[in-house]
C-alpha positions in Angstrom: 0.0 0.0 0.0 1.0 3.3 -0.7 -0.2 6.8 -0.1 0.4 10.7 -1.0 -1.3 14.3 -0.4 -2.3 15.4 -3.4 -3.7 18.4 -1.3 -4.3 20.7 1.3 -7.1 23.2 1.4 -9.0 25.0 4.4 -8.1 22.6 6.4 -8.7 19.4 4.5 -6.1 17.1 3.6 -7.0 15.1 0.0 -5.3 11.5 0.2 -5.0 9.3 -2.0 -4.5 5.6 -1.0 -2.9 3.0 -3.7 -3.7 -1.1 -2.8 -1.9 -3.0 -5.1 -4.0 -5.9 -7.0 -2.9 -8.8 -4.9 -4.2 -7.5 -1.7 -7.3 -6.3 -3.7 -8.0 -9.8 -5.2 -7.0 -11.4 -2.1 -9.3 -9.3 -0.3 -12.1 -10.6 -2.9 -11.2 -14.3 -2.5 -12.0 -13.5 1.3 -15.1 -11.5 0.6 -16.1 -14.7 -1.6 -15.7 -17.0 1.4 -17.9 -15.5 3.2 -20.6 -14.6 1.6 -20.9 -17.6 -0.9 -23.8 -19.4 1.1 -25.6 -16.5 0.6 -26.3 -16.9 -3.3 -28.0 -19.3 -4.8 -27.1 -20.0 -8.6 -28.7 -22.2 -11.0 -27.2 -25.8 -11.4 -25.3 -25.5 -7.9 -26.2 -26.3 -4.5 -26.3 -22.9 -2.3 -23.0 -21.6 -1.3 -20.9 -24.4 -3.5 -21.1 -22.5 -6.8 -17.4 -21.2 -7.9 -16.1 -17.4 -7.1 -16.0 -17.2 -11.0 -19.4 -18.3 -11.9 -20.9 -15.9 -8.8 -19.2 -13.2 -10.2 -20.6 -14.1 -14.0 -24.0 -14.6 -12.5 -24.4 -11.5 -10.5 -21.3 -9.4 -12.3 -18.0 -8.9 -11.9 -17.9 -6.8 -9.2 -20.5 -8.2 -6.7 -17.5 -8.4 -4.4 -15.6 -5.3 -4.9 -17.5 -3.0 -1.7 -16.9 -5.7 1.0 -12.9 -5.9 -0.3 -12.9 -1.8 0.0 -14.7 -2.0 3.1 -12.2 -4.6 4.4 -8.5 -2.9 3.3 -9.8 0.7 3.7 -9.8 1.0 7.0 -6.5 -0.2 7.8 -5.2 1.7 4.8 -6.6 4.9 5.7 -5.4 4.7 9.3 -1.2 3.8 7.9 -1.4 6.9 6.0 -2.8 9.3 8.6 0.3 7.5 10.6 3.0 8.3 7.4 2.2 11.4 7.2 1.3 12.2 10.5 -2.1 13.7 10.2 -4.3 15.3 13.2 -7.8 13.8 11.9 -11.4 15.1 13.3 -13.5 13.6 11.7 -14.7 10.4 9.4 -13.0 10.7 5.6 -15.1 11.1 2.4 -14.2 8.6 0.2 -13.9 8.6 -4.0 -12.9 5.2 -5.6 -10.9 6.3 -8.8 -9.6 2.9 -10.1 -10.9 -0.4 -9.0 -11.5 -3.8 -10.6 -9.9 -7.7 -11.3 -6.0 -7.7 -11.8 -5.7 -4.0 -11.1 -4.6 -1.8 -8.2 -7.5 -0.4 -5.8 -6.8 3.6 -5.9 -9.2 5.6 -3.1 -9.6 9.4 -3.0 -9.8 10.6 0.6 -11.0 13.6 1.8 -10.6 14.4 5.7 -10.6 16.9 7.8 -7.8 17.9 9.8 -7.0 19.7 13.3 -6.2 23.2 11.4 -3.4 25.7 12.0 -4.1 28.4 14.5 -1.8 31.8 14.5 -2.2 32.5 18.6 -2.6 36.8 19.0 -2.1 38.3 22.6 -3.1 35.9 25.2 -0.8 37.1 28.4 -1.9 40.7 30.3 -4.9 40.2 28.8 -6.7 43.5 31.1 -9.7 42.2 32.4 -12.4 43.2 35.1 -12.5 40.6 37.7 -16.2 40.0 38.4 -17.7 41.2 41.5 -18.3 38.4 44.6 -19.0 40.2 47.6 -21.8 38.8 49.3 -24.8 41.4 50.7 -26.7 40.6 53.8 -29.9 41.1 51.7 -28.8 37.5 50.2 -27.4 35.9 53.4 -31.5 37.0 54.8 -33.0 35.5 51.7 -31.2 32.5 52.4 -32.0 32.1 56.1 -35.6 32.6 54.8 -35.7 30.2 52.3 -34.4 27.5 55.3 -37.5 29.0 56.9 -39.6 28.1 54.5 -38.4 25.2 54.3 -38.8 24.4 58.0 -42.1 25.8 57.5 -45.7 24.0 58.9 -49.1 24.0 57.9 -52.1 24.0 60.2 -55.4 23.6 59.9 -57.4 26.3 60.0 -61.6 26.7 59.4 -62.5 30.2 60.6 -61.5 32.0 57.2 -61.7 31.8 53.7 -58.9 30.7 51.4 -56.0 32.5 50.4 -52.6 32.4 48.2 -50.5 30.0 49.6 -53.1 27.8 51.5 -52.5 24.2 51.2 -55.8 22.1 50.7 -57.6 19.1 50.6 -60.1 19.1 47.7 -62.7 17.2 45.9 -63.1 17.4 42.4 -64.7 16.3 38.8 -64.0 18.5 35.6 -66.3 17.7 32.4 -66.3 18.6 29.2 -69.4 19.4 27.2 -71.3 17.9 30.4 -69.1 14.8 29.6 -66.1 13.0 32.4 -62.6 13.2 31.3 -60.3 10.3 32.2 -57.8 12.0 34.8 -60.5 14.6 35.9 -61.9 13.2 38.8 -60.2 13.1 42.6 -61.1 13.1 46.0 -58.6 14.9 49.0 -56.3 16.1 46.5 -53.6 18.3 48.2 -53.4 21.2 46.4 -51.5 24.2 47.5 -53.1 27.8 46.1 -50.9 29.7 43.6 -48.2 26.8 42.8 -49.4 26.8 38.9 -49.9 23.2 38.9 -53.3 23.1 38.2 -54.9 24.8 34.5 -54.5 28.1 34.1 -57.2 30.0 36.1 -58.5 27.2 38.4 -55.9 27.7 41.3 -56.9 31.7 41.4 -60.7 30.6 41.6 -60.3 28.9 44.9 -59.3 31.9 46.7 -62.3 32.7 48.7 -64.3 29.6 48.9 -65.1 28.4 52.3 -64.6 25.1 54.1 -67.2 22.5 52.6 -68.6 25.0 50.2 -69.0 23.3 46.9 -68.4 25.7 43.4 -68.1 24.9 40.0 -64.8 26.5 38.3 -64.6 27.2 34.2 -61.2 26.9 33.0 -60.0 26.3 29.4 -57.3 23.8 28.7 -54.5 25.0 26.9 -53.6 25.2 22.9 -50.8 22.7 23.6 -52.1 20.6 26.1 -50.4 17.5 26.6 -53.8 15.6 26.0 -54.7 16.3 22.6 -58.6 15.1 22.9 -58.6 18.0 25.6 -56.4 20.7 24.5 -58.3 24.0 23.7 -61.4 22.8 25.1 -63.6 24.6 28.2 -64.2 22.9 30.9 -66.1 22.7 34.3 -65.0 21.4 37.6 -67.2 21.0 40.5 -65.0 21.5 43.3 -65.6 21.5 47.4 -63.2 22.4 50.0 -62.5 19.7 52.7 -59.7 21.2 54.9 -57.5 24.0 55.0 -54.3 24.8 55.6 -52.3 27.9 55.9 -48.3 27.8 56.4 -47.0 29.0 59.9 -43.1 29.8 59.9 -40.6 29.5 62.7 -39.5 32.4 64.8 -36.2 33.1 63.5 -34.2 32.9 67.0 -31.6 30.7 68.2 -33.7 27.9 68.6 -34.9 27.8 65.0 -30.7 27.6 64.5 -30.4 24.4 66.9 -33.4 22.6 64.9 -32.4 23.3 61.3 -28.5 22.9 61.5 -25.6 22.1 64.1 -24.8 25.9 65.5 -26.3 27.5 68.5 -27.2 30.7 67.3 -29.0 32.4 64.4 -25.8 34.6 64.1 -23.3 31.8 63.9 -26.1 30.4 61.5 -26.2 33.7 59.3 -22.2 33.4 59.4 -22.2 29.9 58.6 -24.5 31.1 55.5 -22.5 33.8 54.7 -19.6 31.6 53.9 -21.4 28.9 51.5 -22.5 32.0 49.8 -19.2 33.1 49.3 -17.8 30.0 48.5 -20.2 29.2 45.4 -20.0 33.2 44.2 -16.2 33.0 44.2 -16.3 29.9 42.3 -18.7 31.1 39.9 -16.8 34.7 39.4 -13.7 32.5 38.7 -15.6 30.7 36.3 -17.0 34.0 34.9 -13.2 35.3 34.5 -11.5 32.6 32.8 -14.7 32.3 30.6 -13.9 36.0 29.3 -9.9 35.4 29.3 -10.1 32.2 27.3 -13.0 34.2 24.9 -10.5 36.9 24.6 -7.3 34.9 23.6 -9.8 32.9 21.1 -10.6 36.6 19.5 -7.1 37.6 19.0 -6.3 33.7 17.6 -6.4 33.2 13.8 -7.9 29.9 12.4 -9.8 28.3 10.2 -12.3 26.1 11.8 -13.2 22.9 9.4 -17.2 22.6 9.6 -16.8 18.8 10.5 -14.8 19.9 13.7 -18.4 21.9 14.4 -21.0 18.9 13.4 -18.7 16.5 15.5 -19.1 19.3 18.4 -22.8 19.9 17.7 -23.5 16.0 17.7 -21.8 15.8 21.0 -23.7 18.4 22.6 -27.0 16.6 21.2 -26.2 13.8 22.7 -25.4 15.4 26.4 -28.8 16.8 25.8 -30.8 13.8 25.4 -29.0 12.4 28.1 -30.3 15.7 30.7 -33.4 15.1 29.4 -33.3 11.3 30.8 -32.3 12.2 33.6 -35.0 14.4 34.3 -37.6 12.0 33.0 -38.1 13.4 29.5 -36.6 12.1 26.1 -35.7 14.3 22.5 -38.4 13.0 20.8 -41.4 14.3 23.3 -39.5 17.7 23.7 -39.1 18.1 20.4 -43.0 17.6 19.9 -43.5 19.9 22.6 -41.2 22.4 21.8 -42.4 22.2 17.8 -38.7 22.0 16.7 -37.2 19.3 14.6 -33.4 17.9 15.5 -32.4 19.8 12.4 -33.6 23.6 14.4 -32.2 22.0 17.6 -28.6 21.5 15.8 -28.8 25.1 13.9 -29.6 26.6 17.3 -26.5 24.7 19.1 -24.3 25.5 16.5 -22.8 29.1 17.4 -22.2 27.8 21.1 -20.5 24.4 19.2 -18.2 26.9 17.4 -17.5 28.9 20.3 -16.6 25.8 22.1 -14.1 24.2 19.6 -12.7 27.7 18.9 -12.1 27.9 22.8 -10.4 24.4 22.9 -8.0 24.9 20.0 -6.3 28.2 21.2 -6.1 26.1 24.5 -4.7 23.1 23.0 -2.4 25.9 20.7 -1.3 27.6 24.2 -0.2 24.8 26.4 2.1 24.2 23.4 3.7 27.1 23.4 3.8 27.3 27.0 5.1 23.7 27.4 2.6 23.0 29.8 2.2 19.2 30.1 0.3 16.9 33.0 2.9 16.0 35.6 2.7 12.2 37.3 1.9 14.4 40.4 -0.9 16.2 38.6 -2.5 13.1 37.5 -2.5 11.5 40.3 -4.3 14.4 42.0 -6.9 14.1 39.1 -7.5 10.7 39.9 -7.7 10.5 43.6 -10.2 13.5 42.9 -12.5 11.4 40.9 -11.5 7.8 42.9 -13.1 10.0 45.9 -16.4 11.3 44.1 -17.3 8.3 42.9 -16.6 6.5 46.3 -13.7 4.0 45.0 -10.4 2.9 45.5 -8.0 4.9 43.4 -6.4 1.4 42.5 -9.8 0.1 41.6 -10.3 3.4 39.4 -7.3 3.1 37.5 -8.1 -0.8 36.5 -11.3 0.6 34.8 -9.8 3.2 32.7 -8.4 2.2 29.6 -5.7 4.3 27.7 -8.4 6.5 26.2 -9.8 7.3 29.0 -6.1 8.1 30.8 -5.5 10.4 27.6 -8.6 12.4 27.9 -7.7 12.8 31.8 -4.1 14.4 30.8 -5.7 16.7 28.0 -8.1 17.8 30.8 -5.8 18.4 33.6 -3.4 20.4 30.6 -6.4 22.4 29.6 -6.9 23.3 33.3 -3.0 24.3 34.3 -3.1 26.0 30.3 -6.7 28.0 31.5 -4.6 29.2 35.0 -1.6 30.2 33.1 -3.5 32.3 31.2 -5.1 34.0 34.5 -2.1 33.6 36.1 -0.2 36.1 33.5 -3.9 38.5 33.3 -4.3 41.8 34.6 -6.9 41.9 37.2 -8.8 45.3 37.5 
């Protein structure tokens, strides 16, 4: 086998791959082994009819796309190797010359990690984000504990109001006819949380204990229920109990219930620190965001558009797999979002660019910089990840393979390459 570039444009390297006729025959005879039971020619028993007759039968080259198919791939992957190629994506293929007796000659067209020309990326002058924590936020999140810690009591002197949890009984019809799913009996409901139709929730404030009412309501255009969506409706509706929340006293002993310190002050400091702690990470975050953005703007390259798809395909995936998580799946939130995978992709794409743009003039600066993953540092990585995941760091090593260690160097290098870069910033 033999190879040469016969180009190199935006990015794209043109190959072109020469497997002399031995292999390529060979590779026929083998293709012809395999698949001879699977043809049935007249005057021979299935799968004992000669290569020569199988390929007069159905024509000569009936085997030709499981030979390519067969020497391509180790082909392709010896010239990327000669010639030393940074490949990101799958190649395009061309066959120019193929057929008995001759040499197999492939046209390949792949992309390539391109060429960046790094701009200014040290005393980059950037203002470092604000962190300070106010005491209006350390009181909004004592209150939210509060709420948390809240109780509701039972109450029958009074009508209902926002916020009331209750007990109701109910049956919605449409056109004077039941609905499957509109019926209940002591459903806890609790006034103002939206989880109800639009404009039944607001129609139980002021109704009494026991009194019995009938609410209209109109499902909604997009309703998840087709058969009801866009349709009025009436539920009969009585009030067996209510409930109105009653919140601690916020005092040292509300302290001693909801957490390990004494005091509401040492509470309120105690809250004041977490607070800090997650704004100073996220206006680190912020920072290098807007470092790494800047370097990227002062970089020059030529991004190859299968770099983005590969990018944009990645971050459909991650997608689909937040939406298990949370219970959904692409194909229902598509439906409900009327937007087809195609929109979704043309919508990701900007962010996709952004992102490989980002990782490129990282990649181009930790080169420059000589800045590599040290024994120490991975080790550090992994003991990191041996202890969120609860395991032996022994036991996580013997799971990785040597992909997975790569990926693990290239991340801790992007890291030390992202604090370099702040490191040599100036701070206003």
């Amino acid at each position: 086998m033999s190879s040469e570039i016969l180009k190199k444009e935006n990015s794209v390297v043109t190959l072109k791959l020469t497997i002399d006729a031995q292999s390529f025959d060979k590779a026929c005879k083998d293709a012809y082994n395999k698949n001879k039971t699977k043809f049935n020619v007249q005057g021979f028993r299935k799968g004992k009819a000669p290569m020569s007759i199988v390929e007069k039968f159905y024509g000569e080259g009936v085997f030709f796309e499981d030979a390519v198919n067969t020497l391509f791939p180790d082909a392709f992957e010896a010239a990327v190797k000669e010639h030393d190629l940074d490949t990101v994506a799958r190649p395009e293929i061309d066959v120019e010359e193929i057929g008995k007796g001759k040499s197999l000659v492939i046209i390949a067209d792949v992309a390539v990690k391109p060429e960046i020309t790094l701009g200014e990326y040290k005393n980059l002058t950037v203002e470092k984000p604000d962190s300070e924590v106010s005491d209006e936020e350390v009181e909004k999140e004592i209150e939210a504990m509060r709420e948390q810690n809240a109780r509701f009591v039972t109450v029958e002197d009074r009508e209902v109001k926002e916020k009331d949890m209750l007990l109701i009984d109910f049956n919605g019809k449409v056109d004077g006819v039941e609905f499957e799913g509109g019926q209940a009996e002591n459903y806890s409901i609790i006034v103002g949380s939206n989880t109800f139709i639009p404009g039944f929730e607001e129609q139980l404030v002021g109704m009494k204990l026991n009194e019995e009412k009938d609410l209209s309501v109109k499902f909604p255009e997009e309703y998840h229920a087709e058969n009801l969506a866009g349709k009025d409706a009436v539920f009969t509706v009585k009030v067996n109990e209510i409930k109105e929340k009653e919140l601690p006293e916020l005092d040292d002993e509300f302290a001693k219930d909801v957490s390990e310190f004494d005091t509401l002050e040492d509470l309120k400091a105690d809250a004041k620190a977490k607070l800090q702690k997650t704004k100073d990470e996220y206006a680190d975050r912020e920072l290098e965001n807007k470092l790494v953005k800047m370097a990227a703007e002062n970089a020059t390259v030529e991004i190859p558009e299968a770099m983005i798809d590969s990018q944009v395909e990645n971050m459909v995936y991650d997608f689909e797999y937040q939406l298990k998580y949370q219970g959904l799946d692409l194909e229902n939130y598509l439906k409900f979002t009327n937007m087809s995978i195609e929109g979704l992709k043309e919508q990701m794409r900007p962010d996709a660019k952004s992102r490989v743009l980002n990782s490129l003039v990282i990649e181009a600066i930790s080169k420059s910089e000589n800045i590599e993953s040290t024994e120490e540092d991975l080790e550090q990585e992994l003991a990191k990840m041996a202890e969120s995941y609860k395991m032996e760091v022994d036991k996580l090593k013997s799971t990785l393979r040597p992909s997975d260690m790569d990926y693990i160097k290239d991340t801790v290098v992007a890291r030390k390459t992202v604090e370099f870069i702040k490191g040599n910033a100036n701070l206003q």
